[in-house]
C-alpha positions as CSV (number, residue, x, y, z in Angstrom):
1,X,-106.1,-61.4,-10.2
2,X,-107.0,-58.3,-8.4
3,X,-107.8,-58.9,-4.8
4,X,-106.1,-58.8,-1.2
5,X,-106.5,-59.8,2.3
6,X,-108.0,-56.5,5.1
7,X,-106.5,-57.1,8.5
8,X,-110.2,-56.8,10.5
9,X,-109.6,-57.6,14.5
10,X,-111.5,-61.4,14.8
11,X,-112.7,-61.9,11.3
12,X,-110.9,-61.6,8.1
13,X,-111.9,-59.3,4.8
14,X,-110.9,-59.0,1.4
15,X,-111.0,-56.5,-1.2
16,X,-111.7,-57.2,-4.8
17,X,-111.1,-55.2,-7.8
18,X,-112.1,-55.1,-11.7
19,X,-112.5,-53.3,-14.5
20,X,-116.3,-55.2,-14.3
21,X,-118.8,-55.8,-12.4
22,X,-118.5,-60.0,-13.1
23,X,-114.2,-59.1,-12.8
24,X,-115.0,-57.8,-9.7
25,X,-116.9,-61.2,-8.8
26,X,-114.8,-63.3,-10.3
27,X,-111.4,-62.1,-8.2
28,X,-113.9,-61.9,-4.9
29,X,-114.2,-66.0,-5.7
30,X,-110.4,-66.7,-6.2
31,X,-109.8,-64.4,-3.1
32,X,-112.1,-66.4,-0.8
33,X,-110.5,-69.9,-2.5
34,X,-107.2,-68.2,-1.3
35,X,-107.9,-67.6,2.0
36,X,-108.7,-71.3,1.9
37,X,-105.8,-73.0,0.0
38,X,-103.1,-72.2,-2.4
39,X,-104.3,-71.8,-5.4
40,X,-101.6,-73.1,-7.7
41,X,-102.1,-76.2,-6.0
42,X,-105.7,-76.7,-7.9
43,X,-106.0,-78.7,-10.4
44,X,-108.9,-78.1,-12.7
45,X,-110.3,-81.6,-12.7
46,X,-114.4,-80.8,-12.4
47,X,-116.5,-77.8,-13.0
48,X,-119.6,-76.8,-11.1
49,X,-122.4,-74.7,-12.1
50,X,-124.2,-71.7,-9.9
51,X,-126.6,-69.4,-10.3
52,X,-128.5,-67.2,-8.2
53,X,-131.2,-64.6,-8.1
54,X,-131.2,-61.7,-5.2
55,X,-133.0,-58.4,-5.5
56,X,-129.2,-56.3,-5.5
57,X,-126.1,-56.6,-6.0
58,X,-124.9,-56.1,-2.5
59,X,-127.4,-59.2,-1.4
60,X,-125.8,-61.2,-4.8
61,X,-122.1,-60.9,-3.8
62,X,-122.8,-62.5,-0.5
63,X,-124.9,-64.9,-2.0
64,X,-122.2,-65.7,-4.3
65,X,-119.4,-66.4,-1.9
66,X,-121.6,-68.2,0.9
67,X,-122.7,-70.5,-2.2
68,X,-119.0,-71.3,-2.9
69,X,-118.3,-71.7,1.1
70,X,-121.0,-74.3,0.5
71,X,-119.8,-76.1,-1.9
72,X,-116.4,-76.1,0.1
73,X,-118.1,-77.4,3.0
74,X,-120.6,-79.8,1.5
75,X,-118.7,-81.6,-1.3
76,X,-114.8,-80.0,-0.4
77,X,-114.7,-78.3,-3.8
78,X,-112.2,-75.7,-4.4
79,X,-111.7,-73.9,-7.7
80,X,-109.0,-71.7,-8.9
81,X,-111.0,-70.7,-12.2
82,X,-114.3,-68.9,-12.5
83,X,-116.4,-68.1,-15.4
84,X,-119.2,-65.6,-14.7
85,X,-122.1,-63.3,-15.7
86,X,-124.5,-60.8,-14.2
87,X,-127.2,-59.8,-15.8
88,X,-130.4,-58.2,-13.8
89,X,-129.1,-59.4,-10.5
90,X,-128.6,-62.8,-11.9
91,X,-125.3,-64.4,-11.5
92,X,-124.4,-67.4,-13.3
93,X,-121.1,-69.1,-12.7
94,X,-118.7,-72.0,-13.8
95,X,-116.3,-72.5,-11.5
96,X,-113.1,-75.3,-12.3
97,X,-111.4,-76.8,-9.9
98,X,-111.7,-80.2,-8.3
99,X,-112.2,-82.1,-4.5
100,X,-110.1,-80.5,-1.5
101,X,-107.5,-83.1,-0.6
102,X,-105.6,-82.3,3.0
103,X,-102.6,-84.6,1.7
104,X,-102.0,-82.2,-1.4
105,X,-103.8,-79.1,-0.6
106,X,-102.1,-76.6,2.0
107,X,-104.6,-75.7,4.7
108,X,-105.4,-72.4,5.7
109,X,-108.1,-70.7,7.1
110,X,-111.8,-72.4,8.0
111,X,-114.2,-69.7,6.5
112,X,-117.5,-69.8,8.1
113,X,-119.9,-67.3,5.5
114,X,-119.0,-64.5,4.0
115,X,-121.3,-61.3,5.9
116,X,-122.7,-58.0,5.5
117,X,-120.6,-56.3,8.1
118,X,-119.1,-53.1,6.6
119,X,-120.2,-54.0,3.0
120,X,-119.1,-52.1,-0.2
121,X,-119.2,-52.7,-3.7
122,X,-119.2,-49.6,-5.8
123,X,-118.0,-48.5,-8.8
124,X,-115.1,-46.1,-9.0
125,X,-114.3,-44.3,-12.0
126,X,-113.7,-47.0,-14.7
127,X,-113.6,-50.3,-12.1
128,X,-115.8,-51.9,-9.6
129,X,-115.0,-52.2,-5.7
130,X,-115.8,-54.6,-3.2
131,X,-114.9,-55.5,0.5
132,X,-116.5,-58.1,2.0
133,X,-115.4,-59.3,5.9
134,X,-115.8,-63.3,6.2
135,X,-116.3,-64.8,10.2
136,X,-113.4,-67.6,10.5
């Protein structure tokens, strides 16, 4: 895993790292479930499917995480495994993990949506870049 926690004033961000585009993705995903819980407390009991369509990649990232913040929210799934692809600014994902339980899981931060506010994701030399700033 490649990713850690940007001290932003109000707000908290994350950078993410890979040696691929979907790498990249994929540690963005386990960094926003860590902000959540602790990860080694998952269990990978279920598996849900995404997939999404934008017109860039920029627009697709945030996609990405605010579907997972969904499916937090709406069903109290966390994962702590991801299996993704990208291909023409479609992303399709399996994500393992299983139903958010406050007796076992450690609470940590209520993420709201992950936002556009001083985006990046670029490729540097032989890996990919992103930070991405989430409203708490």
């Amino acid at each position: 895993m490649s990713y850690r926690v940007i001290d932003v004033a109000g707000d908290i961000g994350l950078r993410a790292e890979g040696r691929t585009l979907q790498e990249c993705f994929v540690n963005a995903g386990l960094g926003l479930y860590s902000l959540i819980t602790d990860l080694n407390q998952i269990k990978q009991k279920q598996q849900i499917e995404i997939e999404i369509a934008e017109e860039s990649i920029e627009i697709l990232l945030v996609s990405y995480l605010n579907e997972l913040i969904f499916k937090f929210d709406a069903y109290g799934f966390i994962g702590n495994a991801i299996d993704l692809t990208i291909e023409r600014n479609t992303l399709k994902a399996l994500v393992y993990g299983e139903t958010f339980d406050p007796k076992k899981h450690e609470r940590r931060l209520l993420i709201k949506a992950a936002t556009y506010h001083n985006l990046i994701i670029k490729q540097e030399n032989t890996h990919w870049i992103a930070e991405i700033i989430f409203d708490i």
